[in-house]
C-alpha positions as CSV (number, residue, x, y, z in Angstrom):
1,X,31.0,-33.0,35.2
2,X,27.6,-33.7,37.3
3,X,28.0,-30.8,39.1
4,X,28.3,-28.8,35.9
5,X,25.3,-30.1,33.9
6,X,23.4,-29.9,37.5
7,X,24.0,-25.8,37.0
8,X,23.2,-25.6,33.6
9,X,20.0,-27.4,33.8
10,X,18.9,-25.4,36.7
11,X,20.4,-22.0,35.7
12,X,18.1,-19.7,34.0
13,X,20.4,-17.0,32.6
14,X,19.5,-17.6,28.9
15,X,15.7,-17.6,29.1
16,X,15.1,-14.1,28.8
17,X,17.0,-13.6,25.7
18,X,15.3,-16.4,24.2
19,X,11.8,-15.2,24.9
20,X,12.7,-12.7,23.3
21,X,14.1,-13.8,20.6
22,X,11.3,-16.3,20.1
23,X,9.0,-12.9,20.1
24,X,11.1,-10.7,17.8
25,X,10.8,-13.6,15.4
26,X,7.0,-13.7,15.5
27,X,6.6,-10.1,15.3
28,X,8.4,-9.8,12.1
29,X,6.6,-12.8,10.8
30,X,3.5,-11.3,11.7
31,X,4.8,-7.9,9.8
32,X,5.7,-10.0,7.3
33,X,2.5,-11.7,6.4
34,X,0.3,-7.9,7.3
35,X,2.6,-6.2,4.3
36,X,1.8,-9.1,1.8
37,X,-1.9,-8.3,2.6
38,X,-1.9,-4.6,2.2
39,X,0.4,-5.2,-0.6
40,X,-1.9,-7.0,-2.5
41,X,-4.9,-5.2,-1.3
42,X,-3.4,-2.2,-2.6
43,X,-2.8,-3.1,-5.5
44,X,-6.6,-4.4,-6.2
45,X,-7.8,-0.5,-5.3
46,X,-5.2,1.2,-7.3
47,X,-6.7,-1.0,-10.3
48,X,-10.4,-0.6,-9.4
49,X,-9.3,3.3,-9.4
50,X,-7.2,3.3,-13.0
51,X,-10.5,1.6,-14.1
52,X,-12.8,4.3,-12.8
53,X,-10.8,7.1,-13.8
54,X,-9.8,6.0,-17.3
55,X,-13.8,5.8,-18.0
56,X,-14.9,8.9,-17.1
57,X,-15.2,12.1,-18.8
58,X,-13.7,15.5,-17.5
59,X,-15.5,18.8,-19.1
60,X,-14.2,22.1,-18.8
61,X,-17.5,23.8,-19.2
62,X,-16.4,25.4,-22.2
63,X,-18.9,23.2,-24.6
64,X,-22.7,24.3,-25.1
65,X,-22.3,26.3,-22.2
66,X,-22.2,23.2,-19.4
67,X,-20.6,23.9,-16.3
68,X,-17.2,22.1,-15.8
69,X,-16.9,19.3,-13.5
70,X,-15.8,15.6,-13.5
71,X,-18.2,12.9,-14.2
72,X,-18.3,9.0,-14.7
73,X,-20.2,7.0,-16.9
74,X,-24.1,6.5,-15.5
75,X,-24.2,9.9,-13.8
76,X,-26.1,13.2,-14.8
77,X,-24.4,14.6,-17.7
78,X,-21.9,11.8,-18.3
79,X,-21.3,9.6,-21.3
């Protein structure tokens, strides 16, 4: 039985696979965390851009002769 936990201790068979292990783990943690932050940073633009686009006026050039475009709110010829 000494001479069997004497190999095991000094064996090294295993390590590799659990390095790796240990750094598959943290990669998908790491991809893990990086898709919650794009997730939620993603979600802040798309409102900033509903926002924008839902206050803003599109013309069609038709109206007192104007040429068409798209404008916001502030800028030259918007509302």
């Amino acid at each position: 039985m000494k001479k069997i936990l004497g190999t095991f201790k000094t064996s090294e068979e295993g390590a590799v696979t659990v390095d790796w292990v240990v750094l598959t783990a943290l990669i998908i943690g790491l991809a893990t965390l990086l898709y919650f932050a794009i997730s939620t940073a993603t979600v802040g633009l798309s409102g900033n851009t509903n926002t924008a686009l839902s206050s803003s006026v599109v013309s069609t050039g038709t109206s007192a002769g104007g040429s068409g475009g798209f404008t916001t709110a502030g800028t030259a010829g918007g509302n």
